[in-house]
N, C-alpha and C positions, 0 to 999 in steps of 0.2 A: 504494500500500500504506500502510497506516495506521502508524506510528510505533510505536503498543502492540500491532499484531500482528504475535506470534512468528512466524507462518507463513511461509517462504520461496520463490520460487517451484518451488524444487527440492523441499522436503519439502511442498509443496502438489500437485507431479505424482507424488511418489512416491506420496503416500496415495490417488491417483488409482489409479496404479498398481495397489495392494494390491487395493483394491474390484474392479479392474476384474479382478484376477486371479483372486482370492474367488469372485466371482462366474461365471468362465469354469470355477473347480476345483467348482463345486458342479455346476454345468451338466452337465458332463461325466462327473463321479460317479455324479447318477442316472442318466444316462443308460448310461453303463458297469453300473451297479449295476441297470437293467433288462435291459439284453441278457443281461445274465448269472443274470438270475432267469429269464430265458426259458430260457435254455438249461439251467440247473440242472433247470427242470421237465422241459423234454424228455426229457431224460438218465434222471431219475429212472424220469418213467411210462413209457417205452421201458423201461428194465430191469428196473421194478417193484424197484427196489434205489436205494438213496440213497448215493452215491459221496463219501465225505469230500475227493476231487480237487477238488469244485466246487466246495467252500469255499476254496481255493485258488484257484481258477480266478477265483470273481468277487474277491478282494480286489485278484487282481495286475491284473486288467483294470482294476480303478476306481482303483487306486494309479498305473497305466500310462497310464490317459486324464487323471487330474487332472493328473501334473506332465506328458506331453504338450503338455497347453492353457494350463498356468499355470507352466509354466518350474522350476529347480530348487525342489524343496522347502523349505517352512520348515514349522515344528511345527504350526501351523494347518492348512494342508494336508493335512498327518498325519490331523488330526482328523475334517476332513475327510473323506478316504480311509476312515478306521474307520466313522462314522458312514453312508456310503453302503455303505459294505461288507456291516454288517450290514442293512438297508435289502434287499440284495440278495437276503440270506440265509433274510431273512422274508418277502417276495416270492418267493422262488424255493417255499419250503414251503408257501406258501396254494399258488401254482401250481399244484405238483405235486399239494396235494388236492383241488383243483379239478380235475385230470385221473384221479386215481383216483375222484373221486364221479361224473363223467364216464361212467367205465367199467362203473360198476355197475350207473350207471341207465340205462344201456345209451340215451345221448344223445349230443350232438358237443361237444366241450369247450366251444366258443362258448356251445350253451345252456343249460350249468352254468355258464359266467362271467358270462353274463345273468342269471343267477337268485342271484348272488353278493353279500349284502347285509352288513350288521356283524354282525349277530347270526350268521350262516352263517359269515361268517369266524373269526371267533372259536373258534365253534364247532370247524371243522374245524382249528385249529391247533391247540385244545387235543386234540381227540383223535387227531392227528396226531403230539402233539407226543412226544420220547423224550429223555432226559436225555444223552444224545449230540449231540444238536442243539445243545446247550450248548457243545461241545469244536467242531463247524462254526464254530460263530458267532464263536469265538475265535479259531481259526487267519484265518478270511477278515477280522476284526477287523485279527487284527497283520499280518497282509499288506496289506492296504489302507493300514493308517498307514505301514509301510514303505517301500513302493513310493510314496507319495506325496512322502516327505522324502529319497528317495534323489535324492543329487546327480548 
């Protein structure tokens, strides 16, 4: 070790550490924060009703898988959590209108997800979208940071 570097070998495996956990809390996020768009969509086009539970449902899943894989929370993780949470919540609504244009066009969802480009995504969120979707995206927000930083 060099003389002039601060670095020790304990705060050199800790910053190991962080990265290595960082990167296990993000992993697991999206991952968390896709099964739970999945299942937001199902829910929805099965009810034809959009369930404010599932915004709940995916913050706690991606708050539960982050510190799961990455061990007690710290504020990062949080951020983490939030950020996949809503990730989840905007995937879970293209989903779901990819399942109702699905329905219309009287096709198998597969072939409206194949025919699913930006310009179509956009589209169908904005005309998806309802000022309520706003009070989702929050509560699965602060659940997601919650459940990430809970020790």
């Amino acid at each position: 070790m060099d003389a002039n570097d601060n670095t020790t070998p304990a705060a050199a495996g800790a910053a190991e550490f962080d990265a290595k956990a960082l990167a296990l809390a993000v992993g697991a996020g999206l991952g968390a924060a896709l099964a739970g768009a999945a299942l937001w969509a199902v829910v929805t086009v099965l009810s034809n009703y959009e369930l404010g539970i599932m915004a709940v449902a995916v913050g706690f899943v991606v708050g539960k898988s982050i510190i799961t894989v990455a061990g007690p929370g710290v504020r990062v993780l949080g951020y983490v959590g939030a950020v996949c949470s809503l990730i989840g919540c905007l995937l879970g609504n293209l989903l779901s209108a990819v399942g109702f244009l699905a329905q219309a066009n009287t096709v198998s969802y597969f072939d409206a997800l194949g025919r699913l480009d930006g310009a179509l995504a956009v589209k169908l969120m904005t005309v998806t979208f309802s000022p309520i979707d706003l009070i989702f995206y929050a509560i699965a927000i602060y659940e997601g940071y919650r459940f990430a930083v809970r020790k």
